[in-house]
Every structure is written in C-alpha cells, then in structure tokens.
C-alpha positions as CSV (number, residue, x, y, z in Angstrom):
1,X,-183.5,-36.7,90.2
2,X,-186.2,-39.6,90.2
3,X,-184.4,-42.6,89.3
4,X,-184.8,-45.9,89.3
5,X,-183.5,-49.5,88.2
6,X,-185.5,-52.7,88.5
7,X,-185.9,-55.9,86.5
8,X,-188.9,-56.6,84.6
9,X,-190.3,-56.3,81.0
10,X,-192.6,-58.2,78.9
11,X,-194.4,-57.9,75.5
12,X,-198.3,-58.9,74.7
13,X,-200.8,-57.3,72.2
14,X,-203.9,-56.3,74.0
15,X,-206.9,-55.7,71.1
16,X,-209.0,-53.2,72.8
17,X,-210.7,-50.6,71.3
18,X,-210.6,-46.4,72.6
19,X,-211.7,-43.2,71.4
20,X,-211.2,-39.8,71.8
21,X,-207.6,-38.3,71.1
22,X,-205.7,-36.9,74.6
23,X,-205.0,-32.7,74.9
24,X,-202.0,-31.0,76.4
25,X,-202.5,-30.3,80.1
26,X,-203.0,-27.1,81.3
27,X,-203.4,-27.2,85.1
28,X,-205.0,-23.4,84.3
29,X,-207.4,-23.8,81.5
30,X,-209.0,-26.7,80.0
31,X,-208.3,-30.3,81.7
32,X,-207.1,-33.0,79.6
33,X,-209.1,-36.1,78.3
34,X,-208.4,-39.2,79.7
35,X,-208.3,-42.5,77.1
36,X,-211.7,-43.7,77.2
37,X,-212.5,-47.5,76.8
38,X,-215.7,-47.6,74.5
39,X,-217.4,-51.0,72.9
40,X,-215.1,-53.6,71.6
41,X,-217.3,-53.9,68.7
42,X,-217.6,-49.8,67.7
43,X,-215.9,-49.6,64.3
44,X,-212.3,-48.0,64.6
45,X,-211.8,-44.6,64.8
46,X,-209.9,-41.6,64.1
47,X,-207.3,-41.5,66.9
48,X,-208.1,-45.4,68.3
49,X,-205.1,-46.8,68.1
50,X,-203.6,-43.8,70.0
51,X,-205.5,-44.1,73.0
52,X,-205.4,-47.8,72.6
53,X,-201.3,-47.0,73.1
54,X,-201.9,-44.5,75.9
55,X,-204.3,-46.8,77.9
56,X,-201.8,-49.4,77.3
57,X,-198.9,-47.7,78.8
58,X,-201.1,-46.8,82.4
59,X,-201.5,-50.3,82.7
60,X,-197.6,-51.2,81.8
61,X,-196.3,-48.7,84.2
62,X,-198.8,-50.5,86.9
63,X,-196.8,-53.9,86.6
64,X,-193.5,-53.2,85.4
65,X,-190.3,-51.2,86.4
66,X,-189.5,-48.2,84.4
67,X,-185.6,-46.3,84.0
68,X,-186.5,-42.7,84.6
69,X,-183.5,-41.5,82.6
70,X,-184.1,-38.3,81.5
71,X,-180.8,-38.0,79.4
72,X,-181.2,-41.3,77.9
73,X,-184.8,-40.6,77.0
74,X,-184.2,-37.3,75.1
75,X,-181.8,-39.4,73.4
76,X,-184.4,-42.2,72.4
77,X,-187.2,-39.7,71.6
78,X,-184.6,-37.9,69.4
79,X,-184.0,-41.0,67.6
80,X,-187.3,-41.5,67.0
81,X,-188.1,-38.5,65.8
82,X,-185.0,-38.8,63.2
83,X,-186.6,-42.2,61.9
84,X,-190.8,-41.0,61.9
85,X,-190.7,-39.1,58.5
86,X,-189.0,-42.3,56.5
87,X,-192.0,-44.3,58.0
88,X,-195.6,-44.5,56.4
89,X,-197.3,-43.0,59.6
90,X,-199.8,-40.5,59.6
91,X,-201.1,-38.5,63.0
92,X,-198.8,-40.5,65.2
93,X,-197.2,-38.7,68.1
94,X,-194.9,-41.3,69.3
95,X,-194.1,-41.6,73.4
96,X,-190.9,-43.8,74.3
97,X,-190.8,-45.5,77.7
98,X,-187.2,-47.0,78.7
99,X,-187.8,-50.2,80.9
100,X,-185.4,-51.2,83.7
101,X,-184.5,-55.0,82.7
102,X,-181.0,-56.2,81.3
103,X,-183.2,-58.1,79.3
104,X,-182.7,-57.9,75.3
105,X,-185.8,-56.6,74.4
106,X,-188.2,-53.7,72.9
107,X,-191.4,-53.2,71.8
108,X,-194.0,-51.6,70.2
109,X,-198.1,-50.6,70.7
110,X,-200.8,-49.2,68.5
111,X,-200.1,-45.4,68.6
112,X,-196.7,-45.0,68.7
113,X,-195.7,-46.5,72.3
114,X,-192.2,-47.6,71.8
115,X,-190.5,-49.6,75.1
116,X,-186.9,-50.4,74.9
117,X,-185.1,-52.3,77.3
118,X,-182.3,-51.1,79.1
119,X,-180.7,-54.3,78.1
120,X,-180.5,-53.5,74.3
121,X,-178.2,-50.8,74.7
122,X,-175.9,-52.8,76.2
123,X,-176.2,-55.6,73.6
124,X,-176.3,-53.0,70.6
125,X,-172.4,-52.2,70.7
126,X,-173.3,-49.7,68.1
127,X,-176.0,-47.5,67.3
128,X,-177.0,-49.0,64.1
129,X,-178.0,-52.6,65.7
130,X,-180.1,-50.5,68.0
131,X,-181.8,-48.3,65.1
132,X,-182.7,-51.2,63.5
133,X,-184.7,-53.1,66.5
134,X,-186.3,-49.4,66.5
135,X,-187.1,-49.7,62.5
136,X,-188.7,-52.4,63.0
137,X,-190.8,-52.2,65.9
138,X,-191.7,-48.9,63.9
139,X,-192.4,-51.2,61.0
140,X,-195.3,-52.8,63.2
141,X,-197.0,-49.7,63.6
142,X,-196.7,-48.8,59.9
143,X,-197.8,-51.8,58.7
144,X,-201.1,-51.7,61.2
145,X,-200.5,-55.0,62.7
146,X,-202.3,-54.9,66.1
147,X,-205.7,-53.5,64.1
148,X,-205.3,-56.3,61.8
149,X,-204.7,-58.5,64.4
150,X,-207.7,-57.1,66.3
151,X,-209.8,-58.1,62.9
152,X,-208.4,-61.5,62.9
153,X,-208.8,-62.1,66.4
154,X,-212.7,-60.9,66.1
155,X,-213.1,-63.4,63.1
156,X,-212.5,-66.2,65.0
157,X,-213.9,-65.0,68.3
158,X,-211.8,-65.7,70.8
159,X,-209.5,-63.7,73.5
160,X,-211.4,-61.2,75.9
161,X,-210.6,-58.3,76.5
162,X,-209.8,-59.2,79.9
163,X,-207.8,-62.6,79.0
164,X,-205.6,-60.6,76.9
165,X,-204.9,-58.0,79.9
166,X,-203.8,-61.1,81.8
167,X,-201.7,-62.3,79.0
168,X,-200.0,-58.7,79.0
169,X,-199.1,-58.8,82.5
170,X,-198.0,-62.2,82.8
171,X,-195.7,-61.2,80.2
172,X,-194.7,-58.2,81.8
173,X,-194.3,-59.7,84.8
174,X,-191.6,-62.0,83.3
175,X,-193.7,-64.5,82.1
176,X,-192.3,-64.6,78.5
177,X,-194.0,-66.9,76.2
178,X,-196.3,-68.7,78.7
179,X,-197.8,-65.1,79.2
180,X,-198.4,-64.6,75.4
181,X,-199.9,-68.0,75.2
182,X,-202.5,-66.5,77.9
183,X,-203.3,-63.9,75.7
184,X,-203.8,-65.5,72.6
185,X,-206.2,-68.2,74.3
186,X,-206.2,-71.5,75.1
187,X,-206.6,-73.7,72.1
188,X,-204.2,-74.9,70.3
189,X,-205.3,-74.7,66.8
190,X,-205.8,-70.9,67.0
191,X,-202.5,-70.6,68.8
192,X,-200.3,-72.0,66.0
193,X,-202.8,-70.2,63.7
194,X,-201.6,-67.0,65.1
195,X,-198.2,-68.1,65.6
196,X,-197.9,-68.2,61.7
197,X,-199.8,-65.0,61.2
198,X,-197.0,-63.5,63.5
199,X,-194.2,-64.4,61.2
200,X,-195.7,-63.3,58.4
201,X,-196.1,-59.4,60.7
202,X,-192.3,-60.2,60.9
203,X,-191.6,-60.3,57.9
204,X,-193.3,-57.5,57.0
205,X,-192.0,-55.2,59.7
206,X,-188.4,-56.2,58.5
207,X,-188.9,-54.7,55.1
208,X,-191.0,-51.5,56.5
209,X,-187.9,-51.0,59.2
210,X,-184.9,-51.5,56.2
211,X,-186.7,-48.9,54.2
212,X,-187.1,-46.5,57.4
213,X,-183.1,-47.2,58.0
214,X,-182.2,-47.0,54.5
215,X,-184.1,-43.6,54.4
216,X,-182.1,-42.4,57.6
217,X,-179.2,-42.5,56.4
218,X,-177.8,-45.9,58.3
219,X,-176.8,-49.0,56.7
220,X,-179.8,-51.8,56.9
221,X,-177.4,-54.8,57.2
222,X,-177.3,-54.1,61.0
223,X,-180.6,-55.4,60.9
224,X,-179.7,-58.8,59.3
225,X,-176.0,-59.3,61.4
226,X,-178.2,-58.2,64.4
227,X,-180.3,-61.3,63.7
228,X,-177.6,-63.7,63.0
229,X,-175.8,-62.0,66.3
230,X,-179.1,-63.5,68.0
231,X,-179.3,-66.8,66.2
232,X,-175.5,-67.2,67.9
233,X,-177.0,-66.2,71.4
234,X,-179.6,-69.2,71.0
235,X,-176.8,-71.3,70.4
236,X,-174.4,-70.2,73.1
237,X,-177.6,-70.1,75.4
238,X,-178.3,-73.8,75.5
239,X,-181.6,-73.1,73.0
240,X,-182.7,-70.6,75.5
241,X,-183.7,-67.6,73.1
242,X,-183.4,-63.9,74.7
243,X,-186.7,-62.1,75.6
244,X,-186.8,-60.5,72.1
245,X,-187.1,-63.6,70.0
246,X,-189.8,-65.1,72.0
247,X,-192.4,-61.9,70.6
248,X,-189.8,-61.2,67.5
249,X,-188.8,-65.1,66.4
250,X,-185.7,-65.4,64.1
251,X,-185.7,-68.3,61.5
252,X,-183.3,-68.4,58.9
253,X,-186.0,-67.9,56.0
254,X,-186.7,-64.2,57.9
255,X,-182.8,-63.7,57.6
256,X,-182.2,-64.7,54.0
257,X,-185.3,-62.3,53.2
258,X,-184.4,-59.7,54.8
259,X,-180.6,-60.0,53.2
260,X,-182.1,-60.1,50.0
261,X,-184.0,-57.0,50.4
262,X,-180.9,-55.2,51.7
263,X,-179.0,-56.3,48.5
264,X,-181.5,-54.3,46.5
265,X,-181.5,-51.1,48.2
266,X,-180.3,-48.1,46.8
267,X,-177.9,-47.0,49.8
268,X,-177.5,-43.0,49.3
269,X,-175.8,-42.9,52.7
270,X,-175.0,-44.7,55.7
271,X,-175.1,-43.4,59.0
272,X,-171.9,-44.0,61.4
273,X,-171.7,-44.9,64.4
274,X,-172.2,-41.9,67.4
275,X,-170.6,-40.6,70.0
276,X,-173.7,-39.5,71.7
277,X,-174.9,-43.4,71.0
278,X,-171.7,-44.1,73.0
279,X,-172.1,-41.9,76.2
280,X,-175.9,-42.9,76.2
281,X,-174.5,-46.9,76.6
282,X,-172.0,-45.6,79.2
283,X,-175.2,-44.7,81.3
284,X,-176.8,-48.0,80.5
285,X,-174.3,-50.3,81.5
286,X,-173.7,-48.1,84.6
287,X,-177.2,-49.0,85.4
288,X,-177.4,-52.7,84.6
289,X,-173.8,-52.9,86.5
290,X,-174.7,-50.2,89.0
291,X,-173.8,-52.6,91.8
292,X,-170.1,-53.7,90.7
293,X,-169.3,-50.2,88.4
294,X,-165.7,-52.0,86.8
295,X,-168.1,-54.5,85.6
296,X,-169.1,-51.7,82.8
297,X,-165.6,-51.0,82.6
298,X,-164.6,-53.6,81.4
299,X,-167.6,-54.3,79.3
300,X,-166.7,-50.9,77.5
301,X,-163.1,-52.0,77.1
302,X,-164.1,-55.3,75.3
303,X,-166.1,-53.7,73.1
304,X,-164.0,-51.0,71.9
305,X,-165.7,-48.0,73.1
306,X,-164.3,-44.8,71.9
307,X,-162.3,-43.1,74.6
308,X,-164.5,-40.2,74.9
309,X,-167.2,-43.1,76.2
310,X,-164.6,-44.2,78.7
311,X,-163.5,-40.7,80.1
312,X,-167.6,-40.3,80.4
313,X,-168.2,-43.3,82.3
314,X,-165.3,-42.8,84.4
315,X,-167.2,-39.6,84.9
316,X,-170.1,-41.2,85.8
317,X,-168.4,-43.7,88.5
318,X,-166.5,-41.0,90.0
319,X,-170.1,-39.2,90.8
320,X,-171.6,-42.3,91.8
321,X,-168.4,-42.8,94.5
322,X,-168.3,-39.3,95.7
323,X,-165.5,-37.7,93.5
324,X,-167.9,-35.2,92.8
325,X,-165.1,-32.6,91.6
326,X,-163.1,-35.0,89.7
327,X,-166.4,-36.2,87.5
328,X,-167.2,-31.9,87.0
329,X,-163.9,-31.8,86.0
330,X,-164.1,-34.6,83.3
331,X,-167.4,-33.4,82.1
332,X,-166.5,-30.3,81.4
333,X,-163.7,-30.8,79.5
334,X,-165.9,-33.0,77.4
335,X,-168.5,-30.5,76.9
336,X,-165.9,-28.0,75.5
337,X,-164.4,-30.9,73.4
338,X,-168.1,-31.9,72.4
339,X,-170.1,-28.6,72.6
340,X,-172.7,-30.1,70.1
341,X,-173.5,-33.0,72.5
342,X,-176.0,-31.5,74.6
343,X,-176.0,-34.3,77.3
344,X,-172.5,-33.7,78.4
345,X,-173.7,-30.7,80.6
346,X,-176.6,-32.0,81.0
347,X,-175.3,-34.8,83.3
348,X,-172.9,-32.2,84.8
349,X,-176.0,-30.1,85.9
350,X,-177.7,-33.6,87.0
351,X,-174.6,-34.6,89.3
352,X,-174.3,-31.3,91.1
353,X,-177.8,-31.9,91.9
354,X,-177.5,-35.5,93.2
355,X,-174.6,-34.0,95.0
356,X,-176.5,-31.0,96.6
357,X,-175.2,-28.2,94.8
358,X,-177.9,-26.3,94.3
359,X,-176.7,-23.1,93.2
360,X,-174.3,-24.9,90.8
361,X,-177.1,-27.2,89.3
362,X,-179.5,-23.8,88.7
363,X,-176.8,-21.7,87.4
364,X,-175.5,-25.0,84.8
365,X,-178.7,-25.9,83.7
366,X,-180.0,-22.3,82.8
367,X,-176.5,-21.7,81.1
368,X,-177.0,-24.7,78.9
369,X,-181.0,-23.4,78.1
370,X,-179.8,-19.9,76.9
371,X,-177.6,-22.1,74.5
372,X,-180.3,-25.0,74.2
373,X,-183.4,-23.7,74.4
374,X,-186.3,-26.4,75.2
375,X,-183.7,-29.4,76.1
376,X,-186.2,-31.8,78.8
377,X,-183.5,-33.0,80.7
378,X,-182.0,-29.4,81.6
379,X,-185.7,-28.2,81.9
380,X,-185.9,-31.1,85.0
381,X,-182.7,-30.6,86.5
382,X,-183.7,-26.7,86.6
383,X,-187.6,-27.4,88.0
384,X,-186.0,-30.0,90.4
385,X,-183.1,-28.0,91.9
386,X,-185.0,-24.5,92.0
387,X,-187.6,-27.1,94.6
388,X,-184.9,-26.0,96.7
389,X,-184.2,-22.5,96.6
390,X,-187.6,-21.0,95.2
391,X,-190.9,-22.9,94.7
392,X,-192.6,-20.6,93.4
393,X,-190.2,-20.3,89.9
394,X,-189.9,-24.4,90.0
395,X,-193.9,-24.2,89.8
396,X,-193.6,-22.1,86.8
397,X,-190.6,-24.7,84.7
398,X,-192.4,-27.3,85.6
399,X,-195.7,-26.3,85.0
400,X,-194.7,-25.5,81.3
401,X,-192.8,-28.8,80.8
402,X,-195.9,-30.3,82.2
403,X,-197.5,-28.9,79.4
404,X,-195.0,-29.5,76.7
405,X,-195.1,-33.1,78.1
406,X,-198.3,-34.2,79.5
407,X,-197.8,-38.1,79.5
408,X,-194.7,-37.9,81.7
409,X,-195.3,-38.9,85.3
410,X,-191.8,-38.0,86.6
411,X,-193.1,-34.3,85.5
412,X,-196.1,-34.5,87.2
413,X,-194.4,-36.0,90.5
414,X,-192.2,-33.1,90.8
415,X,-194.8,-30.5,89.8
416,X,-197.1,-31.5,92.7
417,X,-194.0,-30.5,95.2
418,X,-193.5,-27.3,93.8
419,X,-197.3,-26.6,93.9
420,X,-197.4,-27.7,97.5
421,X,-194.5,-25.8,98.2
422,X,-195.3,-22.8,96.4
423,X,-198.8,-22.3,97.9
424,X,-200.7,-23.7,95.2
425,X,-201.8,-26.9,97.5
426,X,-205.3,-27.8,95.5
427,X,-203.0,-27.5,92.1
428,X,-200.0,-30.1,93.9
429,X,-203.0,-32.5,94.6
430,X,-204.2,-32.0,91.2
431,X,-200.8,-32.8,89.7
432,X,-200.3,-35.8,91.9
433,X,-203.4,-37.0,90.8
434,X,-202.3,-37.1,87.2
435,X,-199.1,-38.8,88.1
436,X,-201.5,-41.3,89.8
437,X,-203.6,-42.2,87.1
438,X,-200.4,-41.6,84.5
439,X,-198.8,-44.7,86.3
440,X,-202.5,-46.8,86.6
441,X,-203.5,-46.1,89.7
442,X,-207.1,-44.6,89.0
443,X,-208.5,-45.0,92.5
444,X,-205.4,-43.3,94.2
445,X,-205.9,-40.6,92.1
446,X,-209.3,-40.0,92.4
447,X,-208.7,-40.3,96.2
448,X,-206.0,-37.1,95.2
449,X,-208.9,-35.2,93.4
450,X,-211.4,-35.4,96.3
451,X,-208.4,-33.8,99.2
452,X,-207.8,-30.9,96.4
453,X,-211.4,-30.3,96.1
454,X,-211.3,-30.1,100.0
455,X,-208.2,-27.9,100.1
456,X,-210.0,-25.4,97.0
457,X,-212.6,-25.4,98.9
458,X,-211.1,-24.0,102.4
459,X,-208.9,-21.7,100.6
460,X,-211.2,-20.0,98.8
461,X,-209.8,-21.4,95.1
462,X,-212.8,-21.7,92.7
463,X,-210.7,-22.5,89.8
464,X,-208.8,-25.3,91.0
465,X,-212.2,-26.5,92.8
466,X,-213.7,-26.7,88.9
467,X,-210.9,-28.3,87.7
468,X,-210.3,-31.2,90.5
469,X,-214.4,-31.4,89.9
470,X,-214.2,-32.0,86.8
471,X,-211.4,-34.0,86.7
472,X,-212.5,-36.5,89.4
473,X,-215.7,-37.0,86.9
474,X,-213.0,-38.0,84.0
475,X,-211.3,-40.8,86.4
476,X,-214.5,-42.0,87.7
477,X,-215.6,-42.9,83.9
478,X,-211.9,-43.6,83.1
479,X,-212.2,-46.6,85.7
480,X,-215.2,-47.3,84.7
481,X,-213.9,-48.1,81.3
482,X,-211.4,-50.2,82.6
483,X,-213.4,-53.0,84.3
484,X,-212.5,-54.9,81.9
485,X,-209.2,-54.7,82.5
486,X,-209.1,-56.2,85.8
C-alpha cells in the first residue's frame, strides 16, 4: 500500500475567491473541472467556498506530509459523515485529509476540507475528545467564518492573495504563529484587530460544535475537559502551547462559556466510547512510534486501552516484524469476535499484501466486499494486489473507485499502473496526470498530458487523445489561475 509518515502541519486562512463546482471523473466520458481561480473581487458564488477548499488542499499537499491511511481515513470520513446532518451545512461534500505530524492539531477550510493530525488521536484517549475538536472545526464552516473573514479582510484592505499563500505555507511548513502573522499582514493594529475577531469565531464554533455533538449522540463536556486538558499542557509545557491553541486559543472566559452552554443542553443520549475509535489509535500510535513499536505499547497500557486495542496492536507489530502468521492469526480471531468492525479484515487483507501474498490479499478483500459492499480500503487493497496477478481487472476496481473518489491521489497513483500495465498507456498518463495536479504540481502534470497525447496519438487512440487534449487546456488555465499563488 502507499504509505507514508512525515512531520509537518500547519493552519492559515487563505481568502481567495473560485468558481465552478468539480465533477466525478470519468477517464471515459466527460473530464472533470478543475477549481478555477477567478477575480478576488467577483461577488461569491454558488459553490465558491468549495473550490476555495479544493484549491486549498492542491496547494497543502504541495508543502506538507500527508498519512495515506486508508483504514484510518474511512474511519474519519465515517465520522464525519455521522456528525454533517446535526450541522447547519447545505451542499457541502466534505473531504478529510490525515496529516503525518505528532503534532496536536486539526483544522478546517471553506468547503468542507477537514485536516486532522495524526497527533490528535494519540492525545484523544477516547473518541469523544476527538469528536469534539471535529465539532468544532465543523462549527467554522457552519458558522461561514473564512467568507466573513474574507469581507472583513476586504474592508480594511489589506493581505494579498499572494501574502496570505505565504502565510499558509509558512504555517504549514511548521512555522506556527509567525506564519499566521504573515498572513494576516504586517501591521500591528490590524493584527490584534483580527486576533479579537478570532476569538469571537471561537466562540462561536464552540457553541455550533456542542450542538453538532449533542445532536450525535456524544456527551459535549469532552469538549470543555478537552480544553482544560490543554490549558494543563500549557502549564506542564513551560507556556509553550501545542499547535492547536496557537490557531484555536483557549482562555478561560472560552471555557466557562462553553461549560455554561453544556449545562443547558438537553442530553437525549450520549455516545460511548468505541472500539473501532480504539484500533484506529492503535494504528496511530504505531505510526508516530513506528521507530520504537513498545513505545505504543506502553502508551496504550497507560491509558487503559481495551484489550481488544492491545491484541490489535500486537497484531500490527507482529506484521511490522515479520510474524506475518501470528498477526493473521490475531486478526482473524478479532474479526469473528468483531464481525461488525469492518477494519479488522481490512488490515488482515492489507498485511498479506505488504507481505506478498497475493492470492491471499485478492481472495480476503473480495470475501470482505460480498459482505461489505463499497468499503474504500478493501476496494484499494483489491485494485492494488490484482496490479499483480491481472492488470487488466485492477484497471477496472480502480477505475470505478477513481470515480467514486475523484479527489484521492493515492487512487489516481495506482490507477496509472494498472493502465500502463493493462495496455491503456495514454489512460495511465492521463491518470498520473491527475495525481499530479491532485498533489499541486500543475506543470508536472501538464508535462503527463502532452506524453499521453503522444502515446494516443501512435496508437491509434482518438478518445484518450480528446481527453488528454482537453485536459491539458484545463491545467494550462488552472496554472494560470494560480499565479497568484506563487
């Protein structure tokens, strides 16, 4: 599987302005629209603050390490999905990203981009701390902060386009506060101006994100003992606040209020703590530890961790140190245990792979699809390990995930091997290209589109020539766009 870990997150608004809501991909058909950049001064529009998200993201994954964890990401998107109807959101079709720092953070762009660090699971003992960071940064989005932001930021006239891009990556790049000073400008009267608009956002996103809880079913006092967790960390910390609180500032007046709006809600239910939250921490503090694997041990010990959660780590170790057998073993008697929890096979199918055991990854994962129809991180493990044994059937799974999910470069990556490998050449060029500019590198792609319009050309393949044509046009006035970026 394509997996990585690597250390870097950071958190800035960027006001820009984009049009034109994105279409499924179909490498076949019609081509998908690209999020176009138009006039910072245009009036919003219907889908804006979706493509502002989308553009957003390119440009992320361009400066900053991502954790392609396909089990943990079904898990995350899940969870979003189970909060999105308790929130005032209209239209939005949320994409998660999980970014490789042990950093305690997460965060939140217009049209639904939610980043969580890979650090937050591990400080999130349970699931609730972590459903209410979620809540909240969902709160943002209902409450239309970055647009009004954008507004304010217009009445006074200040940060470019371009400053704010450089604010963003600074920040990204692990530049914390000193990067969000960049993108909020450089005097100081509008900085503590905004400063103070930014606790009042706070505010407001607490009291969206305990309603979205409280409406989920899980208790919204994790939010407020999650804060005074964090106040403690300052403390402990020498004054040296975690990554969170420099975008997401704690005071006490934020705590009391948000206490005192927990004490009036009407509680029908309160959501307990998960298993699958459990295993999905395992993998997380395997990651962060992944160098010294008892260190995650002995973090799960300390923190009480259910002993299913220990017999899956152990699981997850034994893999990682060759015991392939022992950690099948252990998985599957979880799975029959837990035959609800869908990512218990799914990470057996995931380590026969690793391991080369091809015929045992294709034969798990299509066992666990006649029972689970649709699950993404079977779907991979299936296109990925058929790469092996027949190209021509990984083109066709991966193809239709492609399709099903069209902002996923780790999709797109493997799709261009099975077209290459499957005969479809001008189509795995294609596909690469989308990786490409799905990751912000426009002018590698484009360099992509003009080799399959060479290849469609030679082999006689007029549809894929039209489609890498018109594609190529799309990037060219996608970079175009974002000059102002640079």
């Amino acid at each position: 599987m394509l997996r990585r870990l690597a250390t870097c997150l950071g958190m800035a608004v960027v006001c820009l302005t984009l049009a034109t809501p994105s279409k499924a991909l179909n490498l076949d058909l019609e081509p998908p629209e690209l999020p176009t950049l138009v006039n910072s001064n245009t009036q919003a529009v219907s889908g804006e603050e979706t493509q502002l998200g989308r553009t957003w993201l390119r440009q992320f994954r361009a400066h900053a390490s991502t954790w392609d964890d396909p089990i943990t990401q079904a898990y995350v998107e899940a969870l979003v999905a189970q909060l999105l109807p308790h929130a005032s959101l209209v239209g939005i079709d949320p994409i998660t990203t999980l970014v490789g720092s042990e950093r305690l953070n997460a965060f939140a762009v217009p049209g639904g981009v939610i980043g969580i660090n890979t650090g937050l699971f591990a400080f999130a003992e349970q699931e609730a701390p972590l459903v209410s960071v979620i809540a909240h940064e969902l709160g943002h989005l209902e409450q239309r902060h970055y647009a009004r932001r954008k507004a304010r930021a217009e009445q006074t006239q200040i940060p470019t386009m371009a400053a704010m891009l450089a604010g963003m990556l600074i920040a990204a790049g692990g530049g914390g506060d000193a990067g969000i000073a960049a993108a909020m400008g450089s005097q100081a009267a509008f900085i503590q101006d905004q400063l103070a608009y930014s606790r009042r956002y706070e505010h407001e996103a607490d009291r969206s994100g305990l309603q979205i809880m409280a409406g989920a079913g899980y208790d919204p006092q994790a939010m407020v003992d999650m804060f005074r967790t964090m106040q403690r960390m300052i403390s402990l910390q020498g004054g040296s606040p975690p990554e969170f609180l420099l975008t997401h500032p704690v005071t006490q007046s934020r705590i009391s209020d948000a206490q005192s709006r927990v004490d009036q809600l009407q509680i029908e239910a309160s959501g307990t703590d998960s298993l699958e939250y459990q295993l999905v921490r395992a993998r997380s503090l395997l990651a962060i530890h992944h160098r010294n694997p008892r260190q995650a041990v002995t973090r799960q010990a300390k923190d009480g961790a259910p002993q299913d959660a220990r017999r899956y780590l152990q699981a997850l170790i034994d893999a990682k140190q060759g015991r392939i057998q022992d950690a099948l073993a252990i998985l599957d008697v979880l799975a029959e245990q837990h035959p609800d929890l869908s990512l218990l096979p799914a990470s057996a199918a995931a380590i026969a792979l690793d391991a080369g055991l091809i015929e045992q990854a294709i034969a798990r994962s299509r066992h666990q699809l006649r029972l689970m129809p649709g699950y993404f991180p079977a779907r991979l493990v299936l296109g990925e390990a058929l790469l092996q044994r027949d190209p021509n059937a990984a083109y066709h799974v991966l193809h239709d995930l492609a399709n099903d999910r069209p902002e996923d470069p780790q999709v797109f990556a493997l799709l261009a091997e099975a077209a290459g490998h499957s005969e479809r050449k001008a189509w795995g060029h294609i596909a690469r290209a989308e990786q490409l500019q799905l990751t912000g590198r426009i002018d590698q792609g484009i360099e992509q589109l003009d080799i399959a319009m060479e290849v469609a050309k030679q082999n006689g393949a007029p549809i894929a020539l039209a489609h890498a044509e018109q594609r190529r046009q799309a990037f060219i006035e996608y970079r175009e766009s974002m000059e102002d970026f640079q």
